[in-house]
N, C-alpha and C positions, 0 to 999 in steps of 0.2 A: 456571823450568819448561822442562823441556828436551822437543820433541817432535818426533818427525821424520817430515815428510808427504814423503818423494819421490813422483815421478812414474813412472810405469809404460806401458807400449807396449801397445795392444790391439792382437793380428792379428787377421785374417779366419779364420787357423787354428784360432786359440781360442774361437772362436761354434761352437759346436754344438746350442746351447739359447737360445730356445724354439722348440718343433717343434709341428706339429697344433694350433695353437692359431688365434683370429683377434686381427690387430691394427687399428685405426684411426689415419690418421695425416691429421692438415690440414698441408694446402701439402706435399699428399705429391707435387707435378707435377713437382718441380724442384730441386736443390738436394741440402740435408742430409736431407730429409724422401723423395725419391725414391732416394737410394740407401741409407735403413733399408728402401723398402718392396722394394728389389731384394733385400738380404740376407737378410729376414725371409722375402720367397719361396723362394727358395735352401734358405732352411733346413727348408723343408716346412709354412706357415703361410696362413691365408688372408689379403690382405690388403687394405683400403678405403682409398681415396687421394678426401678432399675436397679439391677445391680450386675456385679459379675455373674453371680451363681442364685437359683430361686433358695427361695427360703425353704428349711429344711424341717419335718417331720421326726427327725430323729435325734437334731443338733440337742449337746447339753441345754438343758435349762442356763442363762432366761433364753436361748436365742431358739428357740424349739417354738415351730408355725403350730398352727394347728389345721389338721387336716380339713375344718372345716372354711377357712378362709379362705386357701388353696382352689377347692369347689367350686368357692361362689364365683355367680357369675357377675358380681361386684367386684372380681378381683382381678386386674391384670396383671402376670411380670413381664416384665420387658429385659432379655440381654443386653447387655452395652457395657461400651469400656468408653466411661465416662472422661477421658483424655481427648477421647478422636470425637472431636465435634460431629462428622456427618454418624455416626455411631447416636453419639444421643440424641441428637434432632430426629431420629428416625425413630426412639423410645418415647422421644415426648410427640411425634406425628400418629404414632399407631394406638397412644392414648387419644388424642383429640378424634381418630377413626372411631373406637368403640363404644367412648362414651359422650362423645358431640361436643361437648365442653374438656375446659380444666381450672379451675377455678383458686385452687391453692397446690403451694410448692415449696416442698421441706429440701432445701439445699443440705443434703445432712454426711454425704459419702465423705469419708475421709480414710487416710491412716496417723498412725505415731509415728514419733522420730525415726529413721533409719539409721543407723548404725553412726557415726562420729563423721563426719564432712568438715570438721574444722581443724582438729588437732593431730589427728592421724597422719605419718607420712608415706602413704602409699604411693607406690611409683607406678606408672606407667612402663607396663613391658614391652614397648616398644622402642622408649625415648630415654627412659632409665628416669625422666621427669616426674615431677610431682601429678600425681593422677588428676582427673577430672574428678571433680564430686557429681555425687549423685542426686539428682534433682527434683526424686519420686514426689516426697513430701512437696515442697511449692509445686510440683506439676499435678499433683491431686489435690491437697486441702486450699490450692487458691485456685491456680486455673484452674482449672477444672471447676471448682463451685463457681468460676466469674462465668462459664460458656451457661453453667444452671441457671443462674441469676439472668442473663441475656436472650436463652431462648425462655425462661419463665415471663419475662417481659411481653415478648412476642405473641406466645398463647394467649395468655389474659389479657393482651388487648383485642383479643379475639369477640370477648365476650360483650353482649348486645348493651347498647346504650353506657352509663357510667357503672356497670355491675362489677366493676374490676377484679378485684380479687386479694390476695395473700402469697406475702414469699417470706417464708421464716427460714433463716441460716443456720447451720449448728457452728459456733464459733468455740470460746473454752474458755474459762477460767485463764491459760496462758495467752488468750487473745487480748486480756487485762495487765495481768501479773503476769509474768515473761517468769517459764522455768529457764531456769540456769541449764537444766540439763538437757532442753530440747529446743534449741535456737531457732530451727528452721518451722518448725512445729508453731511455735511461738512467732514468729514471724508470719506465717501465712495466714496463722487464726487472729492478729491483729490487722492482718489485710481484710480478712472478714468484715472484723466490724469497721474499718473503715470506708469499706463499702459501701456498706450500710447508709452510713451519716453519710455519706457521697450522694446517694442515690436518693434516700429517703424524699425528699420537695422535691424533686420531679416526680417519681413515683405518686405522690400525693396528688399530684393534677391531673390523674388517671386513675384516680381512687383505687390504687393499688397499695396495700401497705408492707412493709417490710421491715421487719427484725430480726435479733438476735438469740439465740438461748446459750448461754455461757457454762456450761457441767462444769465443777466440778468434776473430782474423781470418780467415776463411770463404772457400774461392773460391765463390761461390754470386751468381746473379742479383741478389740487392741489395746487392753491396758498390758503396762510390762512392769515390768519388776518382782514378777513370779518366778518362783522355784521350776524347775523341768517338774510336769507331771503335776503340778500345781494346780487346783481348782481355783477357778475364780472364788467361790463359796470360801473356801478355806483360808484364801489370801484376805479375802474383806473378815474374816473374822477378827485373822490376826491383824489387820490395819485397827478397824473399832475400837481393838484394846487397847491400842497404842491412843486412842482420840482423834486418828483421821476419820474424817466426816468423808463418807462415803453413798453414793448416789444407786439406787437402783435405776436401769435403762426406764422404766414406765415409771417412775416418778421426773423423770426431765420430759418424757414423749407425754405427760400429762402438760406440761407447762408450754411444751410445742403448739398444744390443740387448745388450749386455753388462748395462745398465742392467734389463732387461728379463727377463732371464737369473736375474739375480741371486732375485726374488721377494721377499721380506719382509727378506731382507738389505741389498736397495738403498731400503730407507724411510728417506727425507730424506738421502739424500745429495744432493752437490752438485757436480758433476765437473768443473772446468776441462780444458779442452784447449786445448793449443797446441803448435802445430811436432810436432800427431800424438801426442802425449802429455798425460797426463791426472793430476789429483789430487783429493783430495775436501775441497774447501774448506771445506764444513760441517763434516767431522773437525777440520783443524786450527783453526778459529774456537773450534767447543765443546771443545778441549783448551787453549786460549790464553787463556780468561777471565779467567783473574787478570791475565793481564799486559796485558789493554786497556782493560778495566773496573776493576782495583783491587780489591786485595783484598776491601777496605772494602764495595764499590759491589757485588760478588759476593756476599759476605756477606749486605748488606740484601736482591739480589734475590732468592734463595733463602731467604728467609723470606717475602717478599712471594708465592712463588708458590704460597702455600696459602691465599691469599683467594680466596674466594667471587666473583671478580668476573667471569670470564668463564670457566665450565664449561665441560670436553666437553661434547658436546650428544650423546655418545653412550655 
């Protein structure tokens, strides 16, 4: 089966859509998430940035607001600690207060790995036992984006008649390819996308669409494997020379709002980026079935998927 996924360039020139609308974005302070909510302003949009901390005026380059976004009165932040549900329903409530609507939602907060949860034998200084692991990662990069995902549903069914809306995830590259060195990381951004494909047909009956954007390596406040004192600038130089293909935050937050742009066309796609370039992975997966699964195993699951056993629920 012959199929050909290349790769494609998003500019900044080619965003001209969506306009007039509002968007919500978590961990919109800093990163891939504060330069979607720069272009989405740009483009004539209102927008709400949850995060822990507002967006900074002083932060290094790229993660440095500008003081004029801050201003507008197109701009909301909302505090929240995206873990504690009644915390962000209150972020996504006092959006729907100022701007009447909400119409698209960049599930985008996350962190990196935390420290070893696998191999480490820390004890418990109480018990002399092997310690609990620490749970931060799955408690931020899934639940946490499953509570965004659930009240993002809730808002935009809000809106009048079938005008649905958009819910784009930031999922990863290990949401695909699984790093060896960040299991839990890798585990929760593959609950991403399978959420995604979970969700997608019923969302669809609410003309709601939803996808994924997969980054690649990110210059973005939680990359690691920097030196103490390390600029992100200086780490991406020396990655380049080596040939890692390395992402600016506004070349994946281009691919978000393109994402965003698109409306009922971009349901369940899946976008890899890297080196600024993008492809739709869900395309080529659900075009390559026979050659991963077997014809055979194709076969059987296209018969299996007219049982009764887990319905739309819509």
């Amino acid at each position: 089966m012959a199929f050909n996924n290349e790769a494609f360039t998003i500019t900044r020139e080619q965003l001209t859509a969506p306009t007039g609308r509002t968007a919500i974005i978590t961990g919109g302070s800093s990163g891939i998430g504060l330069q979607t909510a720069l272009i989405l302003h740009d483009l004539g949009n209102n927008v709400a940035v949850i995060d822990r901390t507002p967006p900074s005026t002083t932060a290094p380059e790229p993660s440095r607001a500008p003081a004029s976004l801050l201003s507008s009165s197109r701009f909301l932040f909302q505090q929240a600690d995206i873990t504690n549900w009644a915390s962000q329903r209150a972020a996504f409530e006092a959006t729907l207060q100022k701007f009447k609507r909400i119409d698209f939602v960049y599930v985008n907060a996350g962190i990196a790995e935390y420290h070893d949860q696998f191999f480490s034998e820390d004890t418990d200084p109480a018990s002399g036992l092997l310690a609990e692991p620490d749970r931060r990662v799955i408690d931020i990069d899934l639940q946490a984006a499953d509570d965004t995902v659930r009240l993002a549903i809730h808002y935009l069914r809000m809106n009048e008649g079938r005008q649905g809306g958009s819910i784009v995830m930031t999922a990863s590259l290990a949401g695909y390819l699984a790093s060896a060195g960040a299991p839990l990381y890798s585990a929760a951004k593959h609950g991403v996308v399978g959420l995604m494909r979970a969700l997608k047909n019923d969302l669809a009956t609410l003309n709601i669409s939803i996808s994924v954007v997969a980054p690649g390596i990110t210059l973005t406040p939680i990359i690691s494997g920097r030196k103490p004192g390390q600029s992100l600038q200086n780490w991406a130089v020396q990655m380049r020379e080596r040939g890692v293909p390395i992402n600016s935050p506004e070349e994946v937050a281009r691919c978000v709002v393109w994402l965003m742009s698109l409306g009922m066309e971009g349901n369940g796609k899946g976008m890899l980026v890297q080196a600024g370039r993008t492809a739709d992975l869900e395309a080529g997966i659900a075009k390559t079935r026979g050659m991963w699964m077997g014809e055979e195993m194709l076969a059987l699951f296209r018969g299996g998927r007219t049982a009764p056993l887990f319905p739309n629920k819509l």
